[in-house]
VODREN-631700 format. One line per field, with one value per atom (N, C-alpha, C): x, z, y; residue number from 1. Coordinates in Angstrom, 3 decimals, padded with zeros to 6 digits. Example, Ala and Ser with C-alpha at 12.3 -4.5 7.8 and 13.67 -1.06 7.14 Angstrom:
px: [013.190:012.300:013.200:012.850:013.670:012.900]
pz: [007.800:007.800:007.800:007.080:007.140:007.870]
py: [-005.690:-004.500:-003.300:-002.250:-001.060:000.030]
num: [1:1:1:2:2:2]
***
This chain:
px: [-017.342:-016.995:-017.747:-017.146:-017.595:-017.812:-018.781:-018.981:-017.967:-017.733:-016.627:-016.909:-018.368:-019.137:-018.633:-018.953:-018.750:-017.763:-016.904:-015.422:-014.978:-015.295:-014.929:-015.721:-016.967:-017.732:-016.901:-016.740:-016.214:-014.689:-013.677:-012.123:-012.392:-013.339:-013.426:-013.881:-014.318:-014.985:-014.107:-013.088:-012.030:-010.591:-010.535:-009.757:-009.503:-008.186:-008.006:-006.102:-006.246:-004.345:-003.520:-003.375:-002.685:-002.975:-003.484:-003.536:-003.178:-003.296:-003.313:-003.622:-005.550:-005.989:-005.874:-005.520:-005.312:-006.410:-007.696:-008.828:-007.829:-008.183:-008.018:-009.822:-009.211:-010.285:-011.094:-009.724:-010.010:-009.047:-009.443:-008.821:-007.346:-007.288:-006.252:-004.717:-005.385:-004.616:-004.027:-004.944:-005.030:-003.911:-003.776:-002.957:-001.599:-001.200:000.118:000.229:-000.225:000.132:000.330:-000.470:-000.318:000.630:001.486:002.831:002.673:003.277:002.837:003.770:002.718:003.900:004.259:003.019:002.915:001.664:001.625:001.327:000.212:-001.331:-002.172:-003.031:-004.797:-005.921:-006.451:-007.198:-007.847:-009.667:-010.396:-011.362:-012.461:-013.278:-013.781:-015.327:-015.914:-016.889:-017.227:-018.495:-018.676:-018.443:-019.213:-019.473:-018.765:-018.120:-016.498:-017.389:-016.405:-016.371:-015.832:-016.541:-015.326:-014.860:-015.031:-014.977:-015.465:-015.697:-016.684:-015.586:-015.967:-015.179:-014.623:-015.353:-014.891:-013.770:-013.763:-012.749:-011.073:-011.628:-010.947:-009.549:-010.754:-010.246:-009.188:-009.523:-009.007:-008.371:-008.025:-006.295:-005.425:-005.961:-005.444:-005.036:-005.090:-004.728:-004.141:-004.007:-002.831:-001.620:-001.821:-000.474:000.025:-001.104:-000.552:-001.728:-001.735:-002.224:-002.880:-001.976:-002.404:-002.927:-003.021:-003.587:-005.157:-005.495:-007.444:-007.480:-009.013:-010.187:-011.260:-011.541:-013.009:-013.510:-014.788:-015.827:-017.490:-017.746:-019.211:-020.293:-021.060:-022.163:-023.079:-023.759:-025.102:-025.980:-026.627:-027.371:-026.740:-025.233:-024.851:-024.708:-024.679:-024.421:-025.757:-026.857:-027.980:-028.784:-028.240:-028.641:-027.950:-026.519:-026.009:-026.743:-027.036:-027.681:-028.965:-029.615:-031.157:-030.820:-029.919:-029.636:-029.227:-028.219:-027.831:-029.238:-029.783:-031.411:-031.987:-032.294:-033.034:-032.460:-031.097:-030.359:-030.679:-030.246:-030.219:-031.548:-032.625:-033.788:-034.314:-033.683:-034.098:-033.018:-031.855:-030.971:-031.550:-032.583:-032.883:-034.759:-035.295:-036.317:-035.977:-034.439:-034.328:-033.843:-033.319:-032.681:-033.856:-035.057:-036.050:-037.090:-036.532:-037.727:-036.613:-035.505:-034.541:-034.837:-034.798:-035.075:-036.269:-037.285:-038.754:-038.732:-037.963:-037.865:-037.340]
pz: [-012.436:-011.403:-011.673:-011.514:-011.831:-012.949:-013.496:-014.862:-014.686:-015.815:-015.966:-015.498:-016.083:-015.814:-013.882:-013.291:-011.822:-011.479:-011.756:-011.133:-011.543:-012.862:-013.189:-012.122:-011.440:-010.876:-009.425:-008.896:-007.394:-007.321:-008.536:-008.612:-008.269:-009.143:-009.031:-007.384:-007.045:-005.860:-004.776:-004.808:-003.875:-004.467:-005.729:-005.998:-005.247:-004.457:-003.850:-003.995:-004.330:-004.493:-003.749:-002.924:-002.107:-001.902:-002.588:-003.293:-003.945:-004.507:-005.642:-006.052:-006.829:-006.613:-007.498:-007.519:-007.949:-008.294:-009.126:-009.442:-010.187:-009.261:-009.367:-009.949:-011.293:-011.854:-011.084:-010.047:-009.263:-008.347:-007.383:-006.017:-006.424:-007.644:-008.168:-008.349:-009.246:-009.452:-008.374:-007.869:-006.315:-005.475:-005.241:-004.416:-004.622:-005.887:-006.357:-006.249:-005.947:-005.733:-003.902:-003.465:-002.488:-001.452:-000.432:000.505:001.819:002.286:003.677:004.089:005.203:005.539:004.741:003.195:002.642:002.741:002.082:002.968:002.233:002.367:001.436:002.597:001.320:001.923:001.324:001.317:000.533:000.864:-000.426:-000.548:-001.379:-000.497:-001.677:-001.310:-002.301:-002.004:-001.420:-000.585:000.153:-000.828:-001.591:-002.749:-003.603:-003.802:-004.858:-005.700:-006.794:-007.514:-006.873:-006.483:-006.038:-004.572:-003.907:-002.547:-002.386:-000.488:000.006:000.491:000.090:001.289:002.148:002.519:004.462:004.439:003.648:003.519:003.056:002.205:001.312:002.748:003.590:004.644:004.978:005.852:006.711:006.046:004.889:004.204:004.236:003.768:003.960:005.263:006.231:007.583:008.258:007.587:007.783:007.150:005.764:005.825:006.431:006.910:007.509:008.322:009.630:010.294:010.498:010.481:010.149:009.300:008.213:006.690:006.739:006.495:006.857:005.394:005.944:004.953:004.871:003.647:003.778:003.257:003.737:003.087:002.495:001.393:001.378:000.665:000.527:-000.231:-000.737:-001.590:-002.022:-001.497:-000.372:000.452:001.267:001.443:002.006:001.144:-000.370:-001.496:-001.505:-001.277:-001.479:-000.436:000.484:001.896:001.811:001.252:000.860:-000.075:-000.706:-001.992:-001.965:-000.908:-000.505:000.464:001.388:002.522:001.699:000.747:-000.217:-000.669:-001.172:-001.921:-000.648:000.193:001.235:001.810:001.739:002.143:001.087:000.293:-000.907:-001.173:-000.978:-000.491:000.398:001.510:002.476:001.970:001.947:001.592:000.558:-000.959:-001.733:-000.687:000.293:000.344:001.122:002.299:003.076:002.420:001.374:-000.003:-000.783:-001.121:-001.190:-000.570:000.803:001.709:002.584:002.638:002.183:001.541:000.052:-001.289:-000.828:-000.159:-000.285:000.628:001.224:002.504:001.629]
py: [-012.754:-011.787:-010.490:-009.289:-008.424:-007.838:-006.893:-006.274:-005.423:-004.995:-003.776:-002.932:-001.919:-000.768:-000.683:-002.203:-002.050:-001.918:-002.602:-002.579:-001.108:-000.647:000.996:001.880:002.158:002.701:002.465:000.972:000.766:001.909:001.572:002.160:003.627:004.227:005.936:005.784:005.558:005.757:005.455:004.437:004.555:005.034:005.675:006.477:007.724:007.848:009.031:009.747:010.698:011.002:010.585:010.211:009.833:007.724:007.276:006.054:005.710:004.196:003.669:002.535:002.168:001.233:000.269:-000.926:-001.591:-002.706:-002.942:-003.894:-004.908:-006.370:-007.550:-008.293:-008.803:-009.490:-011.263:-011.308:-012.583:-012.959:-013.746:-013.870:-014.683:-015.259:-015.880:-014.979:-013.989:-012.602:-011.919:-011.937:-010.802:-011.737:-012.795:-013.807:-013.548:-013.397:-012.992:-011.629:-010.727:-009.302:-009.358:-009.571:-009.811:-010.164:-009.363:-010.252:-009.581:-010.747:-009.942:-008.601:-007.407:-006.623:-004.967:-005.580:-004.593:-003.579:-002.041:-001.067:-001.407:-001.833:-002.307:-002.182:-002.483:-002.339:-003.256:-003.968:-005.000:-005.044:-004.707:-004.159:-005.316:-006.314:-007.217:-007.355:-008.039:-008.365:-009.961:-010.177:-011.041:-012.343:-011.675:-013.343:-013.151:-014.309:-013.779:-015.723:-015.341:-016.837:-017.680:-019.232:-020.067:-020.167:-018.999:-019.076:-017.087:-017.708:-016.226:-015.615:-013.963:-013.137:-012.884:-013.720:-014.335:-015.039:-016.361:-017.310:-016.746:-015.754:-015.025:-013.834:-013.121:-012.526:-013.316:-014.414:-015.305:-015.746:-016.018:-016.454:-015.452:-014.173:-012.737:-012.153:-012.943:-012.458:-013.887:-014.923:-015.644:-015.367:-015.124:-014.377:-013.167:-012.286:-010.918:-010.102:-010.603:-010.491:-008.788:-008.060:-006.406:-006.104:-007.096:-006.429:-006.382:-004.533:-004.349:-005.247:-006.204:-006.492:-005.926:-004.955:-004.809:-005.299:-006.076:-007.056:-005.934:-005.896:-005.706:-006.155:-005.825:-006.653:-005.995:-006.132:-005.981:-005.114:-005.754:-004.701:-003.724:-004.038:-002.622:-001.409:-001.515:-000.665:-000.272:-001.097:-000.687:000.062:-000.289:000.706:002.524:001.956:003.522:004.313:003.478:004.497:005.073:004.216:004.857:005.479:005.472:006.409:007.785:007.476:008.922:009.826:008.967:009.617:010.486:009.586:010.642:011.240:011.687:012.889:013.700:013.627:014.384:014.929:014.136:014.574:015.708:015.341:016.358:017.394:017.478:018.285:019.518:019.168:019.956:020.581:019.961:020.126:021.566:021.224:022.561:023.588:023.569:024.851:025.296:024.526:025.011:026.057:025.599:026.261:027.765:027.185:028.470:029.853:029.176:030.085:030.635:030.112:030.309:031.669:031.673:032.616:034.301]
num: [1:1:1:2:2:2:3:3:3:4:4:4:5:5:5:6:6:6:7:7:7:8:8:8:9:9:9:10:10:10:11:11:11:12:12:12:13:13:13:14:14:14:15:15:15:16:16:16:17:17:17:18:18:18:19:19:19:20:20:20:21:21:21:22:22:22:23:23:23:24:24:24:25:25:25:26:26:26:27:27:27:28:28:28:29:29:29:30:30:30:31:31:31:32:32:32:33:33:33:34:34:34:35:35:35:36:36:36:37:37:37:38:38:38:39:39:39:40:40:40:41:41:41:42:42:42:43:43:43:44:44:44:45:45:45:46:46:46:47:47:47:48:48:48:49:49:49:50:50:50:51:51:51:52:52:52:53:53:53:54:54:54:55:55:55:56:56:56:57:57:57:58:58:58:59:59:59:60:60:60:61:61:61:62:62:62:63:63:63:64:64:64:65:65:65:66:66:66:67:67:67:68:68:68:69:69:69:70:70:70:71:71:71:72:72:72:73:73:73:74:74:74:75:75:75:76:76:76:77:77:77:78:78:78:79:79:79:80:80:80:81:81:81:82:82:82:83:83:83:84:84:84:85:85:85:86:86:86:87:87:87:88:88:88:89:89:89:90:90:90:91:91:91:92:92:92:93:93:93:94:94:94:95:95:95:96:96:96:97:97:97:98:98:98:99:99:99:100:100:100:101:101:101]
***
């Protein structure tokens, strides 16, 4: 499944006060926390061990039809992070030309 380093990096990142996230090491784990009805978000990736994301959803919304899935992947982390760069990019080029003034 996941490296630690990741699953520690994903938690901070949807860590918010008014939360409380809970990293499941596998869909096994996660099944037993899980009931329907409860006030939850469920946050996974596409490619899980053993079965996909998707599959994973769609059991998760037979038991409880309201309950959000977010699915992501790979290239969407990787689209964020180059989308971040070239903000951050342009962001220091206009504080530059700011200063320059």
């Amino acid at each position: 499944m996941e490296t630690t380093r990741t699953c520690c990096r994903q938690r901070t990142a949807l860590d918010l006060p008014a939360f409380e996230v809970i990293p499941f090491r596998s869909i096994e784990t996660a099944r037993s926390s899980i009931a329907a009805g409860m006030p939850a978000v469920v946050v996974c990736d596409v490619k899980l061990p053993g079965v996909s994301g998707t599959a994973w959803a769609k059991e998760l919304h037979k038991l409880d039809a309201e309950l959000p899935v977010i699915l992501i992947n790979k290239l969407t982390i990787i689209y964020n992070r180059t989308r971040q760069a070239a903000i951050t990019t342009e962001l220091i080029e206009i504080i530059a030309g700011a200063e320059a003034l």
